[in-house]
C-alpha positions as YAML, in Angstrom:
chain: A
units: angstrom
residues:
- id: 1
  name: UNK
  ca: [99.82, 48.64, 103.38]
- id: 2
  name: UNK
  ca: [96.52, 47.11, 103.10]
- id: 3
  name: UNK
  ca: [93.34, 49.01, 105.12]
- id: 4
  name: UNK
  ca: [91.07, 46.21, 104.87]
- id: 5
  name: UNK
  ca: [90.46, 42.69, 103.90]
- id: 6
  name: UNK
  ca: [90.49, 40.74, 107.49]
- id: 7
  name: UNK
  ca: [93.61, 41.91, 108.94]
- id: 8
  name: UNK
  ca: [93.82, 39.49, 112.09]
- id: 9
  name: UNK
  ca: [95.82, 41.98, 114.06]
- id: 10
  name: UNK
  ca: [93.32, 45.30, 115.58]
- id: 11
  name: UNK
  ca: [96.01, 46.60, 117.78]
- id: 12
  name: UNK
  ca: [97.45, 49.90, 116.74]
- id: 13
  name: UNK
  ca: [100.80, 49.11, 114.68]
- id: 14
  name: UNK
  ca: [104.18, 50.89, 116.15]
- id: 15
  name: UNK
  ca: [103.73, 54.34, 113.44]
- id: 16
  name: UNK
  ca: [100.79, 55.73, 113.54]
- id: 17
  name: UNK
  ca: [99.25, 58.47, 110.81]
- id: 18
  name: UNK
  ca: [97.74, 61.51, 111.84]
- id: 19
  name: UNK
  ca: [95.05, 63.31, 109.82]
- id: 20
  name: UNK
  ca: [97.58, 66.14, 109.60]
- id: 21
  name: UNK
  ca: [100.76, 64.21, 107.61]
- id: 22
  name: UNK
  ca: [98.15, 62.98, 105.00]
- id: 23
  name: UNK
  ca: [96.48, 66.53, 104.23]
- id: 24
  name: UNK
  ca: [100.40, 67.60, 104.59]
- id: 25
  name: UNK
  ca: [101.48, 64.43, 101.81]
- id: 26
  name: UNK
  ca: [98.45, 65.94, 99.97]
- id: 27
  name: UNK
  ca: [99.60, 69.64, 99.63]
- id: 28
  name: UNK
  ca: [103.19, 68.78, 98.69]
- id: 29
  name: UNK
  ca: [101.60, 66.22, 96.03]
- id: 30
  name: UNK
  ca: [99.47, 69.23, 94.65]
- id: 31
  name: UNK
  ca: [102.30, 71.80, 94.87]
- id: 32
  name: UNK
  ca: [104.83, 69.03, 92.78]
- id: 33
  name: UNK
  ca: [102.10, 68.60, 89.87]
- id: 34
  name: UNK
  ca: [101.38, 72.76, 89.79]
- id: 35
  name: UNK
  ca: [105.47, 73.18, 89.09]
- id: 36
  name: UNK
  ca: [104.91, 70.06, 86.54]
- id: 37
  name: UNK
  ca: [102.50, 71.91, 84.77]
- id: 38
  name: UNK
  ca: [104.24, 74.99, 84.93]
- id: 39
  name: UNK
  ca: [107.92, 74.02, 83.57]
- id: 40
  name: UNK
  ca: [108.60, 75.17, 80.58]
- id: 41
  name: UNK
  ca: [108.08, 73.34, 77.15]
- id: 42
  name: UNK
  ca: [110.87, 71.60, 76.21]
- id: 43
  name: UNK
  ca: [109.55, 71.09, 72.23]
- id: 44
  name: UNK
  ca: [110.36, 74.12, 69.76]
- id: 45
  name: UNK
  ca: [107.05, 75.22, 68.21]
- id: 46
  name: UNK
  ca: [107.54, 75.77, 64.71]
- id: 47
  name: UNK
  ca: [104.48, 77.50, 63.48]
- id: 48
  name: UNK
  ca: [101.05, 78.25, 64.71]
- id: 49
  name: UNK
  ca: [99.34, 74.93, 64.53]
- id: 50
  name: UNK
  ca: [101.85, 73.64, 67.23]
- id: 51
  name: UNK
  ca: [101.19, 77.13, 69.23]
- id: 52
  name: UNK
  ca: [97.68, 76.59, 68.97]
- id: 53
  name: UNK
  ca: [98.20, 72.83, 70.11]
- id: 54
  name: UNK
  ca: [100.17, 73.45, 72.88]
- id: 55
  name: UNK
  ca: [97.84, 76.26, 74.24]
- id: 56
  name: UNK
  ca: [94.95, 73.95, 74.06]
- id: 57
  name: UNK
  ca: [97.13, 70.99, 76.06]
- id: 58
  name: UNK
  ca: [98.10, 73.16, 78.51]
- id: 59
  name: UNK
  ca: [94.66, 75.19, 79.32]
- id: 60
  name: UNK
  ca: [92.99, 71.30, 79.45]
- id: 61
  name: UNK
  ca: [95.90, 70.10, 82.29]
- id: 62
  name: UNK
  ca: [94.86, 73.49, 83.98]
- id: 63
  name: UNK
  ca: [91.51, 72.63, 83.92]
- id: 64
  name: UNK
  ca: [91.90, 69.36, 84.84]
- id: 65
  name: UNK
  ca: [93.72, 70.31, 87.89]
- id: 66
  name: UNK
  ca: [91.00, 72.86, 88.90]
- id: 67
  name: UNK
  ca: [88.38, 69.95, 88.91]
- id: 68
  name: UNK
  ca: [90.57, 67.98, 91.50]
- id: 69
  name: UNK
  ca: [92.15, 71.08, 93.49]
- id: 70
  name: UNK
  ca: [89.93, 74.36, 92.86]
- id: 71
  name: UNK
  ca: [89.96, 75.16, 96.27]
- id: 72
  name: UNK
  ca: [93.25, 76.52, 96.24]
- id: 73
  name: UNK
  ca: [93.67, 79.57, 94.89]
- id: 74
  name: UNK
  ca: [97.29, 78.97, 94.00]
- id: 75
  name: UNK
  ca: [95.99, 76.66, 90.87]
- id: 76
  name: UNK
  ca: [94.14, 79.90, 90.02]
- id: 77
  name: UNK
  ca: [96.53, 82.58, 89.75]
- id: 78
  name: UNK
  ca: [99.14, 80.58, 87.87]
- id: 79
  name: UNK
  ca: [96.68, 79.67, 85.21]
- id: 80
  name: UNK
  ca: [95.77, 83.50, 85.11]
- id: 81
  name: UNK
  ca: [99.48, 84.30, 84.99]
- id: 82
  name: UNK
  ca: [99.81, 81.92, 82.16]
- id: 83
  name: UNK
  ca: [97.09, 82.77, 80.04]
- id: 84
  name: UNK
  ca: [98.20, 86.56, 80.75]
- id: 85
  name: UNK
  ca: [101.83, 85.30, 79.73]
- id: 86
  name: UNK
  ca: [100.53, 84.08, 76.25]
- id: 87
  name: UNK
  ca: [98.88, 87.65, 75.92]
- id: 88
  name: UNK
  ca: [95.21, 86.09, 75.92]
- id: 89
  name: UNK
  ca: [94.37, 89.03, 78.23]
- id: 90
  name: UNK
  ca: [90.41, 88.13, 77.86]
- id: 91
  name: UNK
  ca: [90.84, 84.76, 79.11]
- id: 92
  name: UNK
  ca: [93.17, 85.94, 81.26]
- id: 93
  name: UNK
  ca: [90.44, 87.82, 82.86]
- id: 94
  name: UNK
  ca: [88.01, 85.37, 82.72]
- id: 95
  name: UNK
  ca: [90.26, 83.03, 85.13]
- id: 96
  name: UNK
  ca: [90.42, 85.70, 87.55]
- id: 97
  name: UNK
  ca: [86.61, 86.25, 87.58]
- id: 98
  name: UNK
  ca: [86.06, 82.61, 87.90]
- id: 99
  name: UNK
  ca: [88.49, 82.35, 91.04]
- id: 100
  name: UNK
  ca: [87.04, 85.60, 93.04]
- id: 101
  name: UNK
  ca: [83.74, 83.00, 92.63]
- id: 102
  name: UNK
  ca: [85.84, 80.49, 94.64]
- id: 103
  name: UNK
  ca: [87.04, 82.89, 96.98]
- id: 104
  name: UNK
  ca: [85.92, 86.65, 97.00]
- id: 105
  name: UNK
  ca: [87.30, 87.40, 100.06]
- id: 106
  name: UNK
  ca: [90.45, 87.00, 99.35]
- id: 107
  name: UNK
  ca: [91.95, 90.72, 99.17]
- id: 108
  name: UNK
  ca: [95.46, 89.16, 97.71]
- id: 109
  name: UNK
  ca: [93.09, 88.10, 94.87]
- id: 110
  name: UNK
  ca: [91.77, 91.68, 93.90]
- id: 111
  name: UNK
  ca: [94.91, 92.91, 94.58]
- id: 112
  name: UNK
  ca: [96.80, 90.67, 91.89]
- id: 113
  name: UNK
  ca: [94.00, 91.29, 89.48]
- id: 114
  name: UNK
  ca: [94.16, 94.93, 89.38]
- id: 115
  name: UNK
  ca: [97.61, 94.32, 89.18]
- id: 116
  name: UNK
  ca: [97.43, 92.64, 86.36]
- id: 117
  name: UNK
  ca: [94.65, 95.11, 84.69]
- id: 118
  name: UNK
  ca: [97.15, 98.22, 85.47]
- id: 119
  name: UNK
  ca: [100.14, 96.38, 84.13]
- id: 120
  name: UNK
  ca: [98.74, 95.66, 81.29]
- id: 121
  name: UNK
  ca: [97.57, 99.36, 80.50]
- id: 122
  name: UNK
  ca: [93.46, 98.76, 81.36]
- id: 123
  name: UNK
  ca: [93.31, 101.46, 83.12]
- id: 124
  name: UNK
  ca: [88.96, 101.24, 83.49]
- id: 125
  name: UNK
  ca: [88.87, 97.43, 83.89]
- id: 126
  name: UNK
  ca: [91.03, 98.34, 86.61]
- id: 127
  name: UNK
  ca: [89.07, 100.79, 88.24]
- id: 128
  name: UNK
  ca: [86.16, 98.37, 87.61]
- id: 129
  name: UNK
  ca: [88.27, 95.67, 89.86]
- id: 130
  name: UNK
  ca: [89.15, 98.73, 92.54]
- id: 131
  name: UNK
  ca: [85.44, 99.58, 93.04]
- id: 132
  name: UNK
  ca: [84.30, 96.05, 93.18]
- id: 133
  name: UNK
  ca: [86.95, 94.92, 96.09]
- id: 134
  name: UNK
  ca: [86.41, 98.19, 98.04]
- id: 135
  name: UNK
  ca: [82.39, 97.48, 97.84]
- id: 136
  name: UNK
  ca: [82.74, 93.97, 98.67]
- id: 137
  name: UNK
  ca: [85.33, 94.84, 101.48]
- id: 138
  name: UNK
  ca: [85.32, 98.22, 102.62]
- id: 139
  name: UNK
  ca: [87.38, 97.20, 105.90]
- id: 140
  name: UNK
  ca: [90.58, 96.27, 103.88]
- id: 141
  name: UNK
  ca: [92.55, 99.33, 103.99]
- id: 142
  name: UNK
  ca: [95.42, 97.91, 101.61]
- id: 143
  name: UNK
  ca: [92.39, 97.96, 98.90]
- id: 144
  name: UNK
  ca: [91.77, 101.72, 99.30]
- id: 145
  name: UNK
  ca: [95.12, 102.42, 99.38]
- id: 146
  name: UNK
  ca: [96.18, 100.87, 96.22]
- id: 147
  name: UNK
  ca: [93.00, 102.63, 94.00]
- id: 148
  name: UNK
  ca: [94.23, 105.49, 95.33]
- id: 149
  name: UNK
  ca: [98.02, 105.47, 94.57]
- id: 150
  name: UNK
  ca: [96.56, 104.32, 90.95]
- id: 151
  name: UNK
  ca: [94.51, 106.96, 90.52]
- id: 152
  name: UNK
  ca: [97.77, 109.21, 92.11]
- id: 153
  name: UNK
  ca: [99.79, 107.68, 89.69]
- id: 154
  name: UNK
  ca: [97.36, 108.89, 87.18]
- id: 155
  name: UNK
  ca: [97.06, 112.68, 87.98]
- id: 156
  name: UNK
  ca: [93.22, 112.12, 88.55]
- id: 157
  name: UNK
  ca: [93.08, 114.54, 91.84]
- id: 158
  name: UNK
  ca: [89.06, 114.51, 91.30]
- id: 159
  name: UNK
  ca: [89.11, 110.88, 91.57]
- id: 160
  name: UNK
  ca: [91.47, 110.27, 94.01]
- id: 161
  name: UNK
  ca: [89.56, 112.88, 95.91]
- id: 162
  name: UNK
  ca: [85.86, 110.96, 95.43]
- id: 163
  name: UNK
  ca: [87.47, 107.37, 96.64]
- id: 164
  name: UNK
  ca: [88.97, 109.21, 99.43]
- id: 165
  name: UNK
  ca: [84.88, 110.31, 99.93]
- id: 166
  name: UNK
  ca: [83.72, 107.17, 99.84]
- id: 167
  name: UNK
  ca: [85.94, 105.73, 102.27]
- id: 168
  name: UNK
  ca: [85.51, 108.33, 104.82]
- id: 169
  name: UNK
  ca: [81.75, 107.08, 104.91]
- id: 170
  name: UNK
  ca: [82.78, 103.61, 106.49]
- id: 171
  name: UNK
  ca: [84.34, 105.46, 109.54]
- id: 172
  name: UNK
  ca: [88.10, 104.12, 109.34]
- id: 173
  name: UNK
  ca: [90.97, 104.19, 111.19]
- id: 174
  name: UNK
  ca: [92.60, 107.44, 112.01]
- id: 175
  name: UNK
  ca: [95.46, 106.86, 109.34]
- id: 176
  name: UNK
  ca: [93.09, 107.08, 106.82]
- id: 177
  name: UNK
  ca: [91.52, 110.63, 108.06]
- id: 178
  name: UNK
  ca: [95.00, 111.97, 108.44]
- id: 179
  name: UNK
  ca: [96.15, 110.31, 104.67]
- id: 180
  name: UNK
  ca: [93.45, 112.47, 103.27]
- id: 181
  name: UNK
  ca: [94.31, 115.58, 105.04]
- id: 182
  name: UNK
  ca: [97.35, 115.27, 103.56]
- id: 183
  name: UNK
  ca: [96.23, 114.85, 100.28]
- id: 184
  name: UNK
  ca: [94.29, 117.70, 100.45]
- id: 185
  name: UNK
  ca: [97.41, 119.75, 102.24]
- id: 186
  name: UNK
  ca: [99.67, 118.95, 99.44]
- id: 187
  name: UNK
  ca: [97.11, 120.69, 97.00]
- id: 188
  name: UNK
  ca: [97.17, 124.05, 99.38]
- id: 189
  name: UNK
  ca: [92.82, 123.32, 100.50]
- id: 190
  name: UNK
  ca: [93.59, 124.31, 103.27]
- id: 191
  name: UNK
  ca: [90.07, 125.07, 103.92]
- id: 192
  name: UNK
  ca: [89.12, 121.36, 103.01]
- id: 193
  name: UNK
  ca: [91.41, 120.29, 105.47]
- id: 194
  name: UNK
  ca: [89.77, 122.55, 108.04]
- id: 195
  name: UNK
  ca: [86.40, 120.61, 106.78]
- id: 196
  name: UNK
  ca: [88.05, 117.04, 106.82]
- id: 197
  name: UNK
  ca: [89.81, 117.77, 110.48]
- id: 198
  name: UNK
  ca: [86.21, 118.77, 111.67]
- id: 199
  name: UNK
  ca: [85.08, 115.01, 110.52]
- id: 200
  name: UNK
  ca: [87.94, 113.71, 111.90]
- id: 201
  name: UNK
  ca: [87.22, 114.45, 115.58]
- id: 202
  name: UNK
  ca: [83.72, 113.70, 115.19]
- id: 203
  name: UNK
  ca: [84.74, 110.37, 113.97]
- id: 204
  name: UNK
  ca: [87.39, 110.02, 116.46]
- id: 205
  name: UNK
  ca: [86.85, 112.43, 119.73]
- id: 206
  name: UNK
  ca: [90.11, 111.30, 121.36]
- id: 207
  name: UNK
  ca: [92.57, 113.87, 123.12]
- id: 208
  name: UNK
  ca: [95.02, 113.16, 120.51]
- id: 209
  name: UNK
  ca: [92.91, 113.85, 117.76]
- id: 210
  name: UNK
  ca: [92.43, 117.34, 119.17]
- id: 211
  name: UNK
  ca: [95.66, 117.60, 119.31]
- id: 212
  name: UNK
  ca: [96.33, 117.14, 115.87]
- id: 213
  name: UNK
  ca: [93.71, 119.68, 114.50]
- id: 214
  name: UNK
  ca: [95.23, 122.30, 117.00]
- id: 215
  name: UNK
  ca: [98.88, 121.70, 115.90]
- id: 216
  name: UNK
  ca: [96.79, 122.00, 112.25]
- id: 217
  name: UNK
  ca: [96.11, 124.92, 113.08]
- id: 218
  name: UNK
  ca: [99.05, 126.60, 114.49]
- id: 219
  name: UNK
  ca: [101.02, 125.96, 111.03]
- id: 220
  name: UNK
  ca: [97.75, 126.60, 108.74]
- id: 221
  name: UNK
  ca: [95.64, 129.27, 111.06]
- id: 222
  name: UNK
  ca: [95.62, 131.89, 113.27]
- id: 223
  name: UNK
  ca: [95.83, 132.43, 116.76]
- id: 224
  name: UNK
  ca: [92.07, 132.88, 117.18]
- id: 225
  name: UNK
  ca: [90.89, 129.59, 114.99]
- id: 226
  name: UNK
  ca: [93.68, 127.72, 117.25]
- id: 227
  name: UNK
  ca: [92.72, 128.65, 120.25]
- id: 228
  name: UNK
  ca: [89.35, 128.01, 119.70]
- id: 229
  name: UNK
  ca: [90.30, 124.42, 118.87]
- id: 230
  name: UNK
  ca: [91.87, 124.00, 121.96]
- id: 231
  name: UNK
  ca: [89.04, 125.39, 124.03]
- id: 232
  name: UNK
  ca: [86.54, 123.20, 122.18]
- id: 233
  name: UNK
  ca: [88.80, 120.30, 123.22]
- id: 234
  name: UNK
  ca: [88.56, 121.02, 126.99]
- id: 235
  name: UNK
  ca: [85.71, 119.23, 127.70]
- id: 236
  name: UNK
  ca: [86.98, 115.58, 126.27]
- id: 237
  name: UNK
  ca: [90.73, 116.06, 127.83]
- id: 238
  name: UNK
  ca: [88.99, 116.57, 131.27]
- id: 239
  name: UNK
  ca: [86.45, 113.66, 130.87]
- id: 240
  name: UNK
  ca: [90.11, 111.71, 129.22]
- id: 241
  name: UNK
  ca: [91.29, 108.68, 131.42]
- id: 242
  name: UNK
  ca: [94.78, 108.87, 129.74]
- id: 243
  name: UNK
  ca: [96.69, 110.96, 132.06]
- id: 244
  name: UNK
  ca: [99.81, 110.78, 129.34]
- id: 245
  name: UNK
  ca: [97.72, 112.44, 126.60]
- id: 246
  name: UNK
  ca: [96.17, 114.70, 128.52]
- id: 247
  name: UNK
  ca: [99.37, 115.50, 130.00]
- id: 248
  name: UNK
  ca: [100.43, 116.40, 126.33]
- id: 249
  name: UNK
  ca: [97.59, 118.40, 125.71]
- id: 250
  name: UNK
  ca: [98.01, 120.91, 128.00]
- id: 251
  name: UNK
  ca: [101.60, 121.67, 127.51]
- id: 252
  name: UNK
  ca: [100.83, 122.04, 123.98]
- id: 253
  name: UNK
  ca: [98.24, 124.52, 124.65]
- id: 254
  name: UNK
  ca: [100.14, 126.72, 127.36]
- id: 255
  name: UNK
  ca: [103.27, 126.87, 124.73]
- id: 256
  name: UNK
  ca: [100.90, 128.09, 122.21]
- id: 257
  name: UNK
  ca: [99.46, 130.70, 124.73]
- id: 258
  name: UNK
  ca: [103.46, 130.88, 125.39]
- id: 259
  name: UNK
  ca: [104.27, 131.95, 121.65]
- id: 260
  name: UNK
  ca: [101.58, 134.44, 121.89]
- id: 261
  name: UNK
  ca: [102.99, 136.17, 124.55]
- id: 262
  name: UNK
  ca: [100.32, 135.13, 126.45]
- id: 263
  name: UNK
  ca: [101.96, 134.46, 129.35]
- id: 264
  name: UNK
  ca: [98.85, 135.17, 131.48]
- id: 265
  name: UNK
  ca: [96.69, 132.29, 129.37]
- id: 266
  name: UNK
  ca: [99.28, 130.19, 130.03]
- id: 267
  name: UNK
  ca: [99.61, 129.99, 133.51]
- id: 268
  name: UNK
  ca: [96.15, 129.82, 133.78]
- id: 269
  name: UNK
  ca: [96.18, 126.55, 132.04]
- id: 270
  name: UNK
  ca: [99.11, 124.86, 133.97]
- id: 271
  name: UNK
  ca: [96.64, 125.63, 137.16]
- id: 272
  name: UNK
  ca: [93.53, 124.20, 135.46]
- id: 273
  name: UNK
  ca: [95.26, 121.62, 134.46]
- id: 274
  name: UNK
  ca: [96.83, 121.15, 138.32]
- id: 275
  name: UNK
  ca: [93.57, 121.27, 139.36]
- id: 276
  name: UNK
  ca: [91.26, 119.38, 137.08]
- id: 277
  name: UNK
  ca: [93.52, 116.56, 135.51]
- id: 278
  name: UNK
  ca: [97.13, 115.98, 135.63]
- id: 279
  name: UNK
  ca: [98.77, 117.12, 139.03]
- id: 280
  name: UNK
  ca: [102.21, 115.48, 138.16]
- id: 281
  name: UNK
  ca: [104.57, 116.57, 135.35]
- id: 282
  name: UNK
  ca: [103.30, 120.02, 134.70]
- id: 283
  name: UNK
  ca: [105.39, 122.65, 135.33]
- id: 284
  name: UNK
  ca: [104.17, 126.13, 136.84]
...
C-alpha cells in the first residue's frame, strides 16, 4: 500500500485504519519478538567459551530491544528474570534498578524485585527494596503488607513492630489499625493494644470504630475500662448520621450493661437511645 507519491484518488478507500489497530499490530509485533528472544537455545554449549558467547548474544538482543521498546516494562522483567536465571544475581539487580528508573511507580515492579531479593536468600537487599517502595509509595498497602509478612516470616517481632510504626504515621485505612492490633494481640500486649485502639479512634472517630475498642475491651478488660469506652463514645453515636450503626451501638452497650446485671444501666440506654437517636428497632 503506498502512502504517498501522487496517488490520484483522495477519497477515503472502503477499509479504513484506526490509530488503535496499528498501536494494537504494534504490541502483538513486540510481544512475538520478546517470546523470540526468550525460547530456549536450541545449540548444546559445550564449555565455557560458548556459555560466555551465548550470554553476551543474548544480553545484546535484550538490549537492543530496550532501545526500541523500553517503555514497557514487560522487556524489563524478563531480562531480569533471565539474568537472575543464569545466576548473575548483580546484574540481575542492576536490570531491576534500571527499570524502577523507567517506571517507579509501578508497585508490581518492587513487588517482583523483593521477590526476587527474598528468593534468592538477600534478606537486607530486600529490606533495602521494602523501605524504598514504602517511602516512595506509602499509599500502597500491598507494599506494607508484604515487608511485613517478610519480616513475619523472619521472627523479627521488633521489626515487624517498627514498619507497623511507620505506617501508622501515614493515617491508613482501618484494616491496617486493626492488622496491627492483632499483631500485637497475638503477642499477649495487651496494653499496646489498649495504646494502638486509642490511635485508632483518633484516626478514625466513626461509631464502628468505638465499637470495636469496646468489644476490645469486653474480652481483654474489665467492666469499668469498658464502660468507660462506651461512655466516651456517646457523644460521636449521637452526632452519627448512620442510624444502622448507631442502632448497633446501643444494643451492644445495653447487653454489656445486661451481662453485668445491670439491668438498671440498661434500660436506661434503650430510653436514651429512644430518645436521642434511633426510635425504631430498639427494644425496651
Amino acid at each position: 500500500m503506498r502512502i504517498c507519491g501522487g496517488a490520484k484518488n483522495k477519497n477515503y478507500g472502503p477499509i479504513q485504519i484506526t490509530a488503535e489497530q496499528i498501536v494494537g499490530e504494534a504490541r502483538e509485533l513486540e510481544e512475538s519478538v520478546i517470546h523470540r528472544h526468550h525460547r530456549p537455545p536450541k545449540q548444546k554449549i559445550n564449555d565455557g567459551t560458548e556459555l560466555g558467547e551465548y550470554r553476551l548474544r543474548k544480553r545484546k538482543e535484550f538490549e537492543d530491544l530496550i532501545r526500541r521498546v523500553g517503555w514497557n516494562v514487560k522487556v524489563w522483567v524478563k531480562y531480569a528474570e533471565w539474568e537472575e536465571s543464569q545466576k548473575d544475581f548483580d546484574r540481575a539487580r542492576s536490570v531491576w534498578e534500571r527499570v524502577l528508573e523507567v517506571d517507579y511507580k509501578n508497585h508490581r515492579l518492587w513487588l517482583k524485585y523483593a521477590e526476587f531479593e527474598m528468593k534468592n536468600r538477600f534478606i537486607n537487599h530486600a529490606r533495602n527494596v521494602w523501605h524504598r517502595a514504602i517511602t516512595l509509595l506509602p499509599r500502597v498497602d500491598q507494599l506494607w503488607y508484604k515487608y511485613i509478612h517478610m519480616e513475619n516470616m523472619l521472627g523479627n517481632v521488633v521489626g515487624v513492630r517498627r514498619i507497623f510504626e511507620m505506617w501508622m504515621e501515614w493515617m491508613p485505612e482501618r484494616h491496617a489499625w486493626l492488622s496491627y492490633i492483632k499483631f500485637e494481640l497475638k503477642y499477649k500486649e495487651i496494653q499496646h493494644a489498649r495504646d494502638l485502639f486509642e490511635r485508632f479512634v483518633l484516626c478514625h472517630p466513626t461509631v464502628a470504630s468505638w465499637i470495636r475498642y469496646a468489644k476490645f475491651e469486653i474480652n481483654n478488660g474489665d467492666a469499668c475500662s469498658t464502660r468507660n469506652v462506651f461512655e466516651r463514645a456517646l457523644d460521636k453515636v449521637v452526632a452519627a448520621e448512620d442510624d444502622e450503626e448507631a442502632h448497633k451501638f446501643f444494643v451492644a452497650f445495653a447487653d454489656f450493661e445486661a451481662s453485668c446485671n445491670e439491668t438498671h444501666r440498661a434500660e436506661c440506654i434503650y430510653q436514651f437511645a429512644l430518645h436521642h437517636h434511633v426510635p425504631k428497632g430498639i427494644n425496651c
